[in-house]
C-alpha positions in Angstrom: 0.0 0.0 0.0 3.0 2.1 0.9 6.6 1.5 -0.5 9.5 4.0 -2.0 11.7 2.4 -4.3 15.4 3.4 -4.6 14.5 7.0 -3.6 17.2 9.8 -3.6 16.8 13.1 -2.4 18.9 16.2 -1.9 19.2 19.7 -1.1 21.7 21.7 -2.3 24.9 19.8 -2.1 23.2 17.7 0.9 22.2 14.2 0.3 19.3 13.4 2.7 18.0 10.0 1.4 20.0 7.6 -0.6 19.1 5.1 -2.2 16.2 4.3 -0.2 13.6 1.4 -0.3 10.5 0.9 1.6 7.5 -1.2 2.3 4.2 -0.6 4.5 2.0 -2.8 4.8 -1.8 -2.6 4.9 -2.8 -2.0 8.8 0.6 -1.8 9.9 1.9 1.0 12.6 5.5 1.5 11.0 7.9 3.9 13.3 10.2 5.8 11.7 13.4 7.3 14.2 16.0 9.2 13.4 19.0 12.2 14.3 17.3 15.7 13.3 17.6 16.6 10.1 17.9 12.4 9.1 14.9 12.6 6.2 12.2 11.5 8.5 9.8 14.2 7.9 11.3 14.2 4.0 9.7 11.0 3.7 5.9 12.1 4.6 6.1 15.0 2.7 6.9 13.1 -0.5 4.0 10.2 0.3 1.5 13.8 -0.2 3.5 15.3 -2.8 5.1 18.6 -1.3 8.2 17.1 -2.1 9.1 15.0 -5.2 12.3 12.8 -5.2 15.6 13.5 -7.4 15.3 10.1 -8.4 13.4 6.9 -7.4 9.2 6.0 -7.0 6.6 6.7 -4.4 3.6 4.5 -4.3 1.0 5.2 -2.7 -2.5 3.0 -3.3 -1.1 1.9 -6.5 -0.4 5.3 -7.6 2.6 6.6 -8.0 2.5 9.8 -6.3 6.2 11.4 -7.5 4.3 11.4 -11.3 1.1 13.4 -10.3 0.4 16.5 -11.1 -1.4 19.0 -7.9 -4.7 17.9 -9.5 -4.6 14.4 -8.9 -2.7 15.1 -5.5 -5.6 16.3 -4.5 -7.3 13.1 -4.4 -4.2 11.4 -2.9 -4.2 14.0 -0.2 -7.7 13.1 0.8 -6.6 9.5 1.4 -4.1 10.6 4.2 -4.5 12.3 7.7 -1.6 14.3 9.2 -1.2 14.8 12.8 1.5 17.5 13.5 4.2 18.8 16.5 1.5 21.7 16.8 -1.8 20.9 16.9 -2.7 23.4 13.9 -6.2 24.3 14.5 -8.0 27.2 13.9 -8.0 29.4 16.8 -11.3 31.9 15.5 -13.3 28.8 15.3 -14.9 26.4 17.7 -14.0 22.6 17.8 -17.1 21.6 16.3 -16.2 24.0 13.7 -12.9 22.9 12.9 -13.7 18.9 12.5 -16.6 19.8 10.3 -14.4 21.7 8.4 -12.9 19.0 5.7 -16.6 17.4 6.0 -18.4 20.8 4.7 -15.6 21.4 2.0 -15.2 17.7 0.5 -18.8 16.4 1.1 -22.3 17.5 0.5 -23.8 16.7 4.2 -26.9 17.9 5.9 -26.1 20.0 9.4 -27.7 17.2 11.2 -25.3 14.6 9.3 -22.4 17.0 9.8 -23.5 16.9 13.6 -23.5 13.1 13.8 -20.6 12.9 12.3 -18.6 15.1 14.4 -20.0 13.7 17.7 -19.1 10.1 16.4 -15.4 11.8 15.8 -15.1 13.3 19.5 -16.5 9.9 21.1 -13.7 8.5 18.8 -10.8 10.5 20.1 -12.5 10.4 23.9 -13.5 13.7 24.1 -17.3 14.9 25.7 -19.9 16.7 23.2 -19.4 19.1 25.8 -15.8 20.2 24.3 -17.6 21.0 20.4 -18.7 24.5 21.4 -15.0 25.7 23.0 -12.7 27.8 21.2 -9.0 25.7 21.3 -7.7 28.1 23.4 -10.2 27.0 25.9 -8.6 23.3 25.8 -5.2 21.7 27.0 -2.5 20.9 24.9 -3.7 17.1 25.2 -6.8 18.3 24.3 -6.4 19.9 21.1 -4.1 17.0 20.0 -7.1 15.0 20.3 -9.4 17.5 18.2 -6.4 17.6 15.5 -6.8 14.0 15.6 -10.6 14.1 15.3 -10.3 16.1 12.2 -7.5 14.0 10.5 -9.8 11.4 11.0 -12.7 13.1 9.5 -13.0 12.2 6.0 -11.6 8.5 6.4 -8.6 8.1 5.4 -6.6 5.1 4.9 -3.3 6.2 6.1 -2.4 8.7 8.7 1.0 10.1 9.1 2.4 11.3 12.5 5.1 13.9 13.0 6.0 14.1 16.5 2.4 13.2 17.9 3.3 13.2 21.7 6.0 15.5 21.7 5.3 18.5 24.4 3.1 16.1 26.1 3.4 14.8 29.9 3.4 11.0 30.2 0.2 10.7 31.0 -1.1 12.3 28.2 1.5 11.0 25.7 -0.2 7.5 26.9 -3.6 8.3 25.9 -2.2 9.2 22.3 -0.1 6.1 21.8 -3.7 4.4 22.8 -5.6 6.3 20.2 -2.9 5.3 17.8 -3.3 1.6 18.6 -7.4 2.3 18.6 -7.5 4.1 14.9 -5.7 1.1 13.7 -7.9 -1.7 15.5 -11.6 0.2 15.0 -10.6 1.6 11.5 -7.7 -0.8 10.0 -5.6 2.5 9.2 -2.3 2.5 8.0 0.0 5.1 10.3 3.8 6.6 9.7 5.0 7.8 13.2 8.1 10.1 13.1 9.2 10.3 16.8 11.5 10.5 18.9 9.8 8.9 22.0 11.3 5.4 22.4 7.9 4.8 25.1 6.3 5.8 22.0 7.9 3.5 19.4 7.7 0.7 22.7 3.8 1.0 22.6 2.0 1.0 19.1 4.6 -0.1 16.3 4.7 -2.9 14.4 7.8 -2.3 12.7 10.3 0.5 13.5 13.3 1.7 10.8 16.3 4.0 12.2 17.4 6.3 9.3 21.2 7.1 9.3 23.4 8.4 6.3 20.3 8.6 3.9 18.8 5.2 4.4 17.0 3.1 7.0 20.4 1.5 9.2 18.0 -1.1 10.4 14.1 -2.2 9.9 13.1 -4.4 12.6 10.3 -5.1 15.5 10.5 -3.0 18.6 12.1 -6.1 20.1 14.6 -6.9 17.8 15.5 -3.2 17.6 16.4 -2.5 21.3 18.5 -6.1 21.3 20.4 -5.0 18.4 23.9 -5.0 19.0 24.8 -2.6 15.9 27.0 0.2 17.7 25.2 3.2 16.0 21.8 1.3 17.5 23.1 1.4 20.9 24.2 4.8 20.7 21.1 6.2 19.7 18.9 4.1 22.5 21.2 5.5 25.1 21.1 8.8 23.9 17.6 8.6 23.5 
């Protein structure tokens, strides 16, 4: 459903990904880590089309995305959910208003179908009806994670891609995330890319994790076989992490 096939990119003189070659699988959780500035983010932007590699294939859905033009993105787009560092949501606008607002652009609903549908959204992401008529500033941080989660959800996608989901987030309510994570996948059979950081993270909901170093994934593996890995680079990044 997902792979990138001998993918290269750079900027400027500096090689990020090199020769790179991936596979998701349908339902699967994959966990991508990484040093800052390794390509993890590269790699979600390119499965969306903001970026296109030098050279190499991205499949998405048996399309390959790298050969689209922003027209037929479009509809690629629609099939993915992204979940930012920052939750991203409208501040002017209530919570109610901001998950209905890829339902009224993309679909032709009734208000009371719109209503249904964004009630069935919070119940989704544990959150009361309650929270629909507050402003985000009105929420926590967790909170509005949650809501940007609601409305990543909101048109059905088949994949959702994580960048730093429970990053700024106290244990507790890094917990709760990794759960929804798990959840999304089990209720809707969603296909997820987590970039992260958060080894606790990586630990709860992935099926497969990949390290990126010098342009390419240094090691694809479970979570177990990952932190037994005796690769020197491997052990240096758990202990640093």
């Amino acid at each position: 459903m997902i792979e990138f096939k001998k993918v290269w990119k750079k900027f400027g003189e500096q090689v990020v990904l090199r020769d790179l070659s991936l596979k998701i699988e349908t339902g699967e959780i994959f966990f991508i880590l990484g040093r800052t500035g390794a390509g993890k983010t590269v790699l979600i932007r390119m499965l969306v089309g903001l970026l296109k590699p030098d050279a190499g294939e991205v499949w998405l859905s048996g399309e390959r995305v790298d050969l689209l033009n922003e027209e037929q993105l479009r509809a690629v787009r629609k099939k993915c959910g992204m979940i930012f560092q920052s939750p991203t949501l409208f501040d002017s606008i209530t919570v109610f208003e901001n998950i209905a607002f890829g339902l009224r652009r993309h679909f032709n609903l009734r208000e009371s179908e719109i209503e249904e549908r964004v009630l069935e959204l919070l119940r989704l992401v544990h959150l009361e009806p309650e929270v629909s008529g507050l402003l985000p500033s009105e929420l926590s941080f967790g909170m509005q994670k949650r809501v940007s989660l609601a409305r990543a959800i909101a048109l059905s996608p088949s994949y959702l891609l994580y960048d730093e989901p429970t990053t700024g987030l106290d244990p507790f309510t890094a917990r709760q995330i990794n759960q929804l994570i798990l959840e999304l996948k089990q209720k809707l059979g969603i296909t997820s890319i987590v970039v992260s950081h958060d080894l606790e993270s990586m630990r709860s909901v992935s099926d497969r994790v990949g390290l990126l170093e010098n342009g390419n994934f240094l090691l694809i593996a479970t979570p177990a076989e990952f932190e037994k890995s005796a690769d020197p680079f491997v052990r240096k990044f758990l202990e640093a992490c």
